[in-house]
N, C-alpha and C positions, 0 to 999 in steps of 0.2 A: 385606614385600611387594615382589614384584618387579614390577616396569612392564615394559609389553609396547615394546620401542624399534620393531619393526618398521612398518612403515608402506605399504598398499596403494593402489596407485595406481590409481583406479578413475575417473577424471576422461576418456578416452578409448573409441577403438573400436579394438579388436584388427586386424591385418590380417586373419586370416580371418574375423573379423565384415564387414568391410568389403568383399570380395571377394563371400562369400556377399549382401552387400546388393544388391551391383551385377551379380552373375546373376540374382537376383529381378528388380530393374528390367529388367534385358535381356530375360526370358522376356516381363515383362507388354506392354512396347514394342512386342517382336515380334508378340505377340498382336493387337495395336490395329492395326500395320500391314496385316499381314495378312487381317483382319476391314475393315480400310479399301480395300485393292486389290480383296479380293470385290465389295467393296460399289462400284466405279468399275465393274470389269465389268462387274458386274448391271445397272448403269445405265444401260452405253452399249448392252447387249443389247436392254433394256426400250425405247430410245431409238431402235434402228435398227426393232424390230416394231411399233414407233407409227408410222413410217415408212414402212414396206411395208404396213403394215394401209391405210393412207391412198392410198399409190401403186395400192396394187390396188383400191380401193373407186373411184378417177376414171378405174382403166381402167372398169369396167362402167358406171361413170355414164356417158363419154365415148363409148360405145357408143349407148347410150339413146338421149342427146342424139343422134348421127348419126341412129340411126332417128328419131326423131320428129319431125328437120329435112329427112331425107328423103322421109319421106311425108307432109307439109305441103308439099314441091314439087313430087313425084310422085303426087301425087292419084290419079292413074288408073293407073300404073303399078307397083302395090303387092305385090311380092313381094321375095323376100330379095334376089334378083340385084343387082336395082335398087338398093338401100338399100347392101348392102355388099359389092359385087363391083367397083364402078370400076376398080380398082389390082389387083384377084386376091386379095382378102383372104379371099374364101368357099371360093373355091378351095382354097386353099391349106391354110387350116385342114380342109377335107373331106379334104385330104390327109396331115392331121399336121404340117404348119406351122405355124408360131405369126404372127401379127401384134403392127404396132405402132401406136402413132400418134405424130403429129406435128402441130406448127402450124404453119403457113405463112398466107401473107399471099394477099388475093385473093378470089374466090367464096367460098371453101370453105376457114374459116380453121382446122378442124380433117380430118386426112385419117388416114384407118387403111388399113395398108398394110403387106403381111408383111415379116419381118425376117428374113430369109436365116441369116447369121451369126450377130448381134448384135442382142439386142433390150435396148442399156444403156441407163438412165437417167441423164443427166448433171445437175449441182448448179452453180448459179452460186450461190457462198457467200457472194457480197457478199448478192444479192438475196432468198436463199432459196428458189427457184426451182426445178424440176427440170421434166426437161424430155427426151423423145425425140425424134429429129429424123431417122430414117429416112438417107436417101441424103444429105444436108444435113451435111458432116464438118467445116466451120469454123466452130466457131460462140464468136467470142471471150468470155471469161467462167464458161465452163463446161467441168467437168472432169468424167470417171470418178466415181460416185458412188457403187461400191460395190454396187448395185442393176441386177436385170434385170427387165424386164416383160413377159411374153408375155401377148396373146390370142387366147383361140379360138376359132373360130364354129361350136357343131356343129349342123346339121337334125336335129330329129326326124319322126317320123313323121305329126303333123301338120303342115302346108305353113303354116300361118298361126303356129307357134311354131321359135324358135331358141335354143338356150343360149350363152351367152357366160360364160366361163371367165377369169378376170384372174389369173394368177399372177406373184407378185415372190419373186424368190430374193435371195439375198445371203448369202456366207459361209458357205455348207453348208445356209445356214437357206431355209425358203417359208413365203409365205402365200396364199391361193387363195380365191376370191370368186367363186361360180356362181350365175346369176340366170339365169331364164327370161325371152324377149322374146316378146312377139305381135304381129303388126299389129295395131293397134286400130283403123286405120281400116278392116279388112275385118271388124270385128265387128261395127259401129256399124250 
């Protein structure tokens, strides 16, 4: 009988075992990262249109609010003019101009007022804040945010209804928020 002397050495991994191991791991890596960078975009997409949904929803509130603080002071003088022409805001949007607002201090701590150029919305990121500010250009704390807000005041055909139109842009993207207003106190 003869004995086999040879002896296989099977205690190891081959280099192209080894190689092929560490292309598998690099594909699946890649895959995870990848599916992880989507997934930051996706997020901070989702995170700017929670944003704009919001910025546009306190334009048309901010509206509201001025009519129904105007005509709680204007009792007897209840038409659009009154309500929202001080500054040329009816105007202007009759004309295809967008408005903006602002706060300011004083009577009338909110004022809407067309926005020629620029109707940005600026972010103070300590406080979280944002904020338009019309002809008011220093305002410490607050930067560019990314975001623009137009609104628009159009008449219709009844004298006692106006639509007010809130749109925020940002980054190619909009969102847009149309609500019908009436005087109430000429219904009443």
């Amino acid at each position: 009988m003869k004995k086999n002397t040879l002896k296989k050495n099977t205690s190891g991994f081959t280099l192209v075992e080894m190689i092929l191991a560490v292309f598998v791991f690099s594909l699946a890596l890649a895959g995870l990262m990848t599916i992880s960078s989507r997934g930051l975009k996706i997020s901070k997409e989702s995170q700017n249109q929670v944003i704009a949904d919001y910025l546009a929803l306190e334009g048309v509130e901010v509206v509201r609010n001025l009519r129904d603080s105007a005509l709680l002071r204007f009792s007897n003088q209840n038409n659009w003019q009154t309500v929202f022409n001080q500054d040329g805001c009816l105007s202007a949007s009759e004309l295809g101009a967008a408005c903006s607002f602002s706060f300011t201090t004083g009577d009338t701590p909110i004022r809407i007022h067309p926005c020629v150029d620029d109707c940005k919305v600026y972010l103070n990121s300590t406080q979280g804040t944002y904020r338009q500010f019309g002809t008011v250009l220093n305002n410490p704390g607050y930067s560019d945010s990314g975001f623009t807000r137009k609104i628009f005041l159009k008449t219709t055909n009844n004298p006692e209804e106006i639509v007010v139109i809130s749109r925020v842009e940002w980054g190619g993207n909009s969102v847009e928020y149309t609500n019908d207003l009436f005087l109430w106190n000429n219904l009443i």
